[in-house]
C-alpha positions in Angstrom: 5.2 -28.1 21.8 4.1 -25.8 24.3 6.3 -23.0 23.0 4.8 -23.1 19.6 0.8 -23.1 21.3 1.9 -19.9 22.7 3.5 -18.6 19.7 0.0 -19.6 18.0 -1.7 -17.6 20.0 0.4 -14.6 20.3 0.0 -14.2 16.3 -3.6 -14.4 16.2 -4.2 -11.9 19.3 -1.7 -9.6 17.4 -4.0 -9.9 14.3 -7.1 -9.4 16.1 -5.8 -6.3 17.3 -3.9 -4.6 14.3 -7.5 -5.5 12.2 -9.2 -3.3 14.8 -7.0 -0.6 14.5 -6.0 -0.8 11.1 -9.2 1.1 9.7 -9.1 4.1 12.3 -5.4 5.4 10.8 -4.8 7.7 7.7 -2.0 6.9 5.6 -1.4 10.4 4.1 -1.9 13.9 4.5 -1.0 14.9 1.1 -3.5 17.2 -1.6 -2.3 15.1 -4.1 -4.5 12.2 -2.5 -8.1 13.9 -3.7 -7.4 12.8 -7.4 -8.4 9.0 -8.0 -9.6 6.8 -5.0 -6.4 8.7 -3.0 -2.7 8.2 -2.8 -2.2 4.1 -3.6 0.0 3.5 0.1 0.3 -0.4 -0.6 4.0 -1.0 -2.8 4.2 -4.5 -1.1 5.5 -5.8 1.9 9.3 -4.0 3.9 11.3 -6.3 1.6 9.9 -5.3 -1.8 10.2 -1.8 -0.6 13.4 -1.5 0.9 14.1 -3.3 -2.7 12.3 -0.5 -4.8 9.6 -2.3 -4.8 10.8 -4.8 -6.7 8.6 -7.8 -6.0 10.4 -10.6 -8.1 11.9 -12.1 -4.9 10.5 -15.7 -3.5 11.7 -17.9 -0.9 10.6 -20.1 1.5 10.0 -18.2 4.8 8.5 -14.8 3.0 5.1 -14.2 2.1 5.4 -11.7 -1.2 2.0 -10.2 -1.2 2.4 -8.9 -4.8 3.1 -11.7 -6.5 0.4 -14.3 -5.9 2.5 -17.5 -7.3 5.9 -16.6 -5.3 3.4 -19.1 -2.7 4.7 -21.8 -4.6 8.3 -21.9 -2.6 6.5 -21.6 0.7 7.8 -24.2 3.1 7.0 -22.5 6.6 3.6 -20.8 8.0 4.3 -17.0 8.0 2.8 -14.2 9.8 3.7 -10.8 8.2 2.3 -7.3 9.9 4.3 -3.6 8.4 3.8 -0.4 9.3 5.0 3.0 8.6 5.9 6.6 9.9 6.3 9.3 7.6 7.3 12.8 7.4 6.3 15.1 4.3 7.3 18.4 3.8 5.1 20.2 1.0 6.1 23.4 -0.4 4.5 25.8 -2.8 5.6 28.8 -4.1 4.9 30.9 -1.1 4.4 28.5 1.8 5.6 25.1 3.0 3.7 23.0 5.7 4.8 19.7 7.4 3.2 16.9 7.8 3.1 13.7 9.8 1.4 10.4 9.1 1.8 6.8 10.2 -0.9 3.4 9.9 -0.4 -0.3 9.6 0.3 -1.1 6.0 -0.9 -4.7 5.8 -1.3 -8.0 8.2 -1.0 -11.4 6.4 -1.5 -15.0 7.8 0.8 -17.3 5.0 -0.3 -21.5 5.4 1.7 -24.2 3.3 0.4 -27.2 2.9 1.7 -30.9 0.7 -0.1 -29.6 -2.2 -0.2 -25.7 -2.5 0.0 -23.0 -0.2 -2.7 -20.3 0.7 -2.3 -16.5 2.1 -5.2 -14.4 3.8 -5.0 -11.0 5.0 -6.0 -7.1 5.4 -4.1 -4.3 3.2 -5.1 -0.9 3.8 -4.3 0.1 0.1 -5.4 3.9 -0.9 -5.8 6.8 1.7 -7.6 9.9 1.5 -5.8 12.9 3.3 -6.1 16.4 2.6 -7.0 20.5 3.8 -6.8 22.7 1.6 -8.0 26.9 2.0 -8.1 29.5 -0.5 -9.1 33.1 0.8 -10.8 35.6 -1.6 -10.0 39.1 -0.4 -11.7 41.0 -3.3 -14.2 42.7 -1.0 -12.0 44.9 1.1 -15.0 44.7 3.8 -15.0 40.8 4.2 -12.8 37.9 3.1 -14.4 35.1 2.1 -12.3 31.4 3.0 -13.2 28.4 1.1 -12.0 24.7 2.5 -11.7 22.1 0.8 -11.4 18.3 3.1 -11.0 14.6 2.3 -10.3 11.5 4.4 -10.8 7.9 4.3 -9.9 5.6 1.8 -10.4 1.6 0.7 -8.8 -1.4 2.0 -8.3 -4.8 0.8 -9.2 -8.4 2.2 -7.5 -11.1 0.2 -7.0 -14.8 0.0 -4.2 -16.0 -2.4 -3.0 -19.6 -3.4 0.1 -20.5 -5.1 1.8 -24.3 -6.2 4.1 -25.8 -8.0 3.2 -26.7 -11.5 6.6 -27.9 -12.2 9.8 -27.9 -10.6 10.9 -24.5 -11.9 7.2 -22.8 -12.5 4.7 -21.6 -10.0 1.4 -20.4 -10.8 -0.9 -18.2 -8.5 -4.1 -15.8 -7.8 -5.6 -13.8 -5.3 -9.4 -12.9 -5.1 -9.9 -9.1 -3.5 -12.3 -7.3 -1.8 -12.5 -4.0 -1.7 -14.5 -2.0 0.9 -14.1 1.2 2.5 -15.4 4.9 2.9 -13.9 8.3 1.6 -15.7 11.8 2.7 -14.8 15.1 1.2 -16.4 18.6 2.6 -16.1 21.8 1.1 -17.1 24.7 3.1 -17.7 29.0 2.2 -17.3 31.0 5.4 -17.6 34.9 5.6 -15.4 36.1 8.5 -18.2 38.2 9.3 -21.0 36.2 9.6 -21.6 33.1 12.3 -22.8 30.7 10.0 -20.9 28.8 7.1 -22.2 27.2 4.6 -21.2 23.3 4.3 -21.5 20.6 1.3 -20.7 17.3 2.7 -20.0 14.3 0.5 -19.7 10.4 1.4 -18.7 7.6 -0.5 -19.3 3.6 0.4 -17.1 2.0 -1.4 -17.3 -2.2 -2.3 -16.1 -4.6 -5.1 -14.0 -7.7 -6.2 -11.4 -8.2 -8.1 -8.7 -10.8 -8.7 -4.7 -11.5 -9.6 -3.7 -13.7 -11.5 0.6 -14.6 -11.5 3.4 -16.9 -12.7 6.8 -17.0 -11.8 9.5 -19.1 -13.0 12.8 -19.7 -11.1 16.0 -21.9 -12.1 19.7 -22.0 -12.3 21.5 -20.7 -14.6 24.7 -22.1 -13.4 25.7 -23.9 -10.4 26.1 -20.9 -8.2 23.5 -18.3 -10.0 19.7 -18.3 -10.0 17.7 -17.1 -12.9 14.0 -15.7 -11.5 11.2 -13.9 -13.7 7.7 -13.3 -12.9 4.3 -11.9 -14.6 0.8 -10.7 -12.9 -2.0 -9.5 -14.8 -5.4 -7.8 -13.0 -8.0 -7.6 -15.4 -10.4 -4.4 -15.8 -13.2 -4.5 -12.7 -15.5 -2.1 -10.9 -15.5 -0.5 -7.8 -19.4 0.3 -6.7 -19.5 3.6 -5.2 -23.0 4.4 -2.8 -23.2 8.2 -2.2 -25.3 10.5 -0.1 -24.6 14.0 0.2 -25.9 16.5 2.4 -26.1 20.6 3.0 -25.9 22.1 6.1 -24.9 25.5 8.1 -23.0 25.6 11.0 -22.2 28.3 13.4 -18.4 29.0 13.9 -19.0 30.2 17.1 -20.4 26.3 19.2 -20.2 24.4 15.9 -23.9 24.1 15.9 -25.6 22.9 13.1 -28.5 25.1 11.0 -30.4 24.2 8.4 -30.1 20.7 6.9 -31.0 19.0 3.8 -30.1 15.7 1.7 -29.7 16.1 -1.7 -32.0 13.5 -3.8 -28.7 11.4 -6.0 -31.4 9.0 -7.3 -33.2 11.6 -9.7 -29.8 12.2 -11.2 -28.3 8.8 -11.5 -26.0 10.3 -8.8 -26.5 7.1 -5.6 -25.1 4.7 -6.9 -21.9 5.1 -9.6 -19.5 2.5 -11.1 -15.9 3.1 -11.0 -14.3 1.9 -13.9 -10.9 0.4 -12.0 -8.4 -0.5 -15.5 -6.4 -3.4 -15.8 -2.7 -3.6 -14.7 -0.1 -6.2 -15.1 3.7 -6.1 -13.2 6.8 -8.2 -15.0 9.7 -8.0 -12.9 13.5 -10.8 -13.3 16.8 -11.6 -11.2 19.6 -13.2 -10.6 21.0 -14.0 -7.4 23.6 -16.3 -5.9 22.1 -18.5 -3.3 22.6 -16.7 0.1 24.9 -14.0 -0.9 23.3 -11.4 -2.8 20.1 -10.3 -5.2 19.6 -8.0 -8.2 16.4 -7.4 -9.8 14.4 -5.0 -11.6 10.2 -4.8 -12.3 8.4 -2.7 -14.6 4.8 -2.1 -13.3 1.5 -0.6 -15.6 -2.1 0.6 -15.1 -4.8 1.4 -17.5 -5.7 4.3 -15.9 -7.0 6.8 -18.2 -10.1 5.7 -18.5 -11.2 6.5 -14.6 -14.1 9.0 -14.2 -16.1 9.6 -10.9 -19.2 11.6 -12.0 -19.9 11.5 -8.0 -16.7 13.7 -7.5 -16.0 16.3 -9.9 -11.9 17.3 -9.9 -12.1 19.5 -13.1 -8.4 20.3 -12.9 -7.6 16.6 -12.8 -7.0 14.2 -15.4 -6.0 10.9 -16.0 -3.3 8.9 -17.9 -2.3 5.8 -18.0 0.6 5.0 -15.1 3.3 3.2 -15.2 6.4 2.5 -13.2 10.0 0.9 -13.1 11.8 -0.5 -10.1 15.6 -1.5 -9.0 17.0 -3.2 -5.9 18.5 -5.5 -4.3 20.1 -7.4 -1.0 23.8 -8.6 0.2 24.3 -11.2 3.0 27.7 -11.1 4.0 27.9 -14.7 5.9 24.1 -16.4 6.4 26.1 -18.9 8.0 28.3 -17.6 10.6 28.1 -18.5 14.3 30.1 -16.1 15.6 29.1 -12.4 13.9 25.7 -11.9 13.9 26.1 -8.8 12.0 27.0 -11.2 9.1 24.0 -12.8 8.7 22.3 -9.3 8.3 20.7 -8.9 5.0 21.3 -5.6 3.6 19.1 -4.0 1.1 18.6 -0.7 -0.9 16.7 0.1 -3.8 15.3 2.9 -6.3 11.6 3.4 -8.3 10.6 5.8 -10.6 7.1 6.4 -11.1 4.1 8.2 -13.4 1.4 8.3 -11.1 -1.3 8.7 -14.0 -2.6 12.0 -12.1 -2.6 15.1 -14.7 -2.9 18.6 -12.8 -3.4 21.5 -15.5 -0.7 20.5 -17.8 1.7 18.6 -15.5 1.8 15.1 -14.8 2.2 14.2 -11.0 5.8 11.9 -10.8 7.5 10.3 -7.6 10.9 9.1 -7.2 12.0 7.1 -4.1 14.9 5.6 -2.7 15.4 3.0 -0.2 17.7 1.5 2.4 17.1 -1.0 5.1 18.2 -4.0 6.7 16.3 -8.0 7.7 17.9 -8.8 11.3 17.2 -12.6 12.0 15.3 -13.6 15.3 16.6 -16.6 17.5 19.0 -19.2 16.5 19.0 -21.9 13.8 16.4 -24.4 12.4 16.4 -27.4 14.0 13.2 -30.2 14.3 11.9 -28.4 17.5 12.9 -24.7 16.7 11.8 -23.7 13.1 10.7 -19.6 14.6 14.9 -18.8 14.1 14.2 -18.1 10.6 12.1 -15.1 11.7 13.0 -11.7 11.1 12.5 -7.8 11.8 13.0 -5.5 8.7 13.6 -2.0 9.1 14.0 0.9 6.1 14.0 3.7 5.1 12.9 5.4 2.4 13.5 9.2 1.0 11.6 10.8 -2.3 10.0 13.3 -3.7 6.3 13.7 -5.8 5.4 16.9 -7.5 7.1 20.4 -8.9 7.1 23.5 -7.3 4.5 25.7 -10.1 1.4 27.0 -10.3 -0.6 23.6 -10.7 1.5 21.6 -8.5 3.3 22.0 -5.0 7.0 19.9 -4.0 6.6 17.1 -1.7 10.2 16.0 0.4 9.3 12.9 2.1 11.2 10.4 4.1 9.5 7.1 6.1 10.6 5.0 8.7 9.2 1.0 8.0 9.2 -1.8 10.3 8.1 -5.5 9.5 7.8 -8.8 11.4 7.9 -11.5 9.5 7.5 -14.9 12.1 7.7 -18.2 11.4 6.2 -21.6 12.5 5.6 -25.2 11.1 2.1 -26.0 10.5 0.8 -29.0 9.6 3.4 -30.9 8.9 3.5 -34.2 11.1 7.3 -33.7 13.6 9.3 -37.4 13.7 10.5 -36.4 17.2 8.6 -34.0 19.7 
């Protein structure tokens, strides 16, 4: 009993202190993030993504963040943290850059109870990352260089709940909000003068929205399982509060000059609505009990409606996005005693996506394949040890987003991702302490 207290506690100082750092990390360094609200960094939890995403997959020790009524096979409280590493290489046609990111990519608290279970958490979901220069050397006595800067992004804090309808259907939803803050800066600088000139812009960003899922699972045969599942997020808004601000700056102590706010209100300008479109994911499997997993998901937003009169991106458009999703896992022996390498479950994956994001004429795609593995943590389950059906999942994945053109640049990616996923009994009344 004592072990589990301290267990208790370990979980909730760890989540204390991963929600106070989660907000002060950037997720990307890419250009590609200044289109939308940034690049989207949240694909689910190491699982899905070392499974391309694929987000079909319930049991009863996981906590799948992406599909609200997978809560429904819950049977022990879960605590799930991830994080990630990456390592970009961009590439234009006559440069190339490196790049090197890492944050937390979500922190969940999973409860089941006799009658449904319930999820709460933080996800870091968009990210804001980008420098970009352009130098104008058309005046042989001065050359003019122009940046262009963006960080931030917008986070979610969820609750979900998921049951049982039936024996073989779950239903679920999860209630969102959205909060967070994304600053762009673009600055004119004369190599000849001390002062540059300096447009600053901020946006507060805050909304709800909500998830709405079902997923059915049943056998098909004595050994194979049958699973499908379906989410739908209907259309919402995202309120976006705005100041912005011009100022000079000398290069030479980074002081600042003159100073003024721009007046937003007089142009509608303060306070915009971001027009967020609806979505839905559908994803089915089969799987033999312990021994292995195939699934596939097909994933769509309405995004070609999004505007942001705050932020004008001229050269960017939008389409709708969509995206589809393989992968699956092999266990050689869950069982075994002896190998522990055996009860190693062994995953890979591939997703091919549209990222909605139009450039001049060329639609921004990714592709992204995955590896990794879920090593189990201490022994078996027993009625005073249920923490041996946690796990530590590592992958990796490898991709690519973007052409090498005029509009676009190549990005060559790989990431490293590491997830805990710990286990406890919660109440649930023991027979024998």
């Amino acid at each position: 009993m004592q072990q589990s207290i301290i267990l208790i506690r370990l979980k909730l100082i760890l989540f204390l202190f991963f929600l106070k750092v989660s907000f002060a990390q950037n997720g990307t360094a890419s250009p590609y993030s200044l289109g939308g609200l940034g690049d989207v960094t949240f694909k689910g939890n190491v699982i899905n993504r070392m499974m391309g995403g694929v987000s079909v997959f319930s049991d009863s020790i996981h906590a799948n963040l992406n599909n609200p009524a997978s809560l429904g096979e819950l049977k022990l409280t879960t605590f799930s943290v991830g994080m990630h590493y990456k390592n970009t290489q961009i590439a234009s046609s006559d440069t190339k850059d490196d790049s090197k990111t890492g944050s937390l990519d979500y922190i969940a608290v999973s409860i089941p109870t006799k009658f449904f279970s319930f999820s709460f958490g933080v996800i870091p979901y968009s990210s804001v990352g980008y420098r970009l220069q352009a130098n104008d050397f058309s005046n042989q006595d001065e050359v003019i260089i122009s940046r262009y800067e963006g960080r931030g992004g917008t986070n979610k804090s969820f609750i979900t709940i998921g049951f049982k309808l039936l024996k073989f259907i779950s239903l679920g939803g999860t209630l969102n909000y959205n909060f967070g803050k994304i600053t762009t800066q673009i600055s004119n600088q004369n190599e000849n003068i001390d002062f540059g000139t300096f447009l600053s812009s901020e946006s507060s960003l805050s909304g709800l929205d909500y998830e709405i899922g079902t997923h059915l699972k049943f056998s098909i045969s004595k050994k194979i399982i049958f699973e499908s599942f379906l989410t739908y997020k209907p259309e919402n808004n995202l309120n976006s509060r705005n100041k912005r601000v011009y100022f000079t700056r000398s290069l030479q102590n980074q002081n600042i000059g003159d100073l003024k706010e721009v007046d937003l209100a007089s142009s509608n300008l303060d306070l915009v609505k971001l027009e967020i479109g609806q979505s839905y994911k559908y994803g089915l499997s089969f799987s033999k009990g312990k021994k292995w997993f195939l699934g596939t998901q097909y994933s769509f937003v309405q995004s070609e409606n999004f505007k942001n009169d705050f932020i004008d991106n001229s050269n960017i458009t939008y389409k709708n996005a969509n995206s589809i999703s393989f992968g699956g896992y092999l266990i050689p022996d869950f069982s075994s005693i002896t190998n522990y390498w055996k009860r190693i479950v062994y995953r890979a994956g591939f997703r091919s996506e549209n990222t909605g994001i139009e450039i001049g004429n060329s639609l921004l795609k990714e592709k992204v394949y995955s590896v990794g593995a879920s090593f189990p943590l201490g022994g078996y389950y027993s009625a005073n040890n249920v923490s041996g059906f946690s796990n530590l999942n590592v992958g990796f994945e490898f991709g690519s987003r973007g052409i090498n053109s005029e509009s676009l640049v190549k990005e060559n990616f790989w990431a490293l991702r590491i997830g805990l996923s710990l286990n406890d009994l919660w109440f649930i009344k023991r027979k024998y302490n």
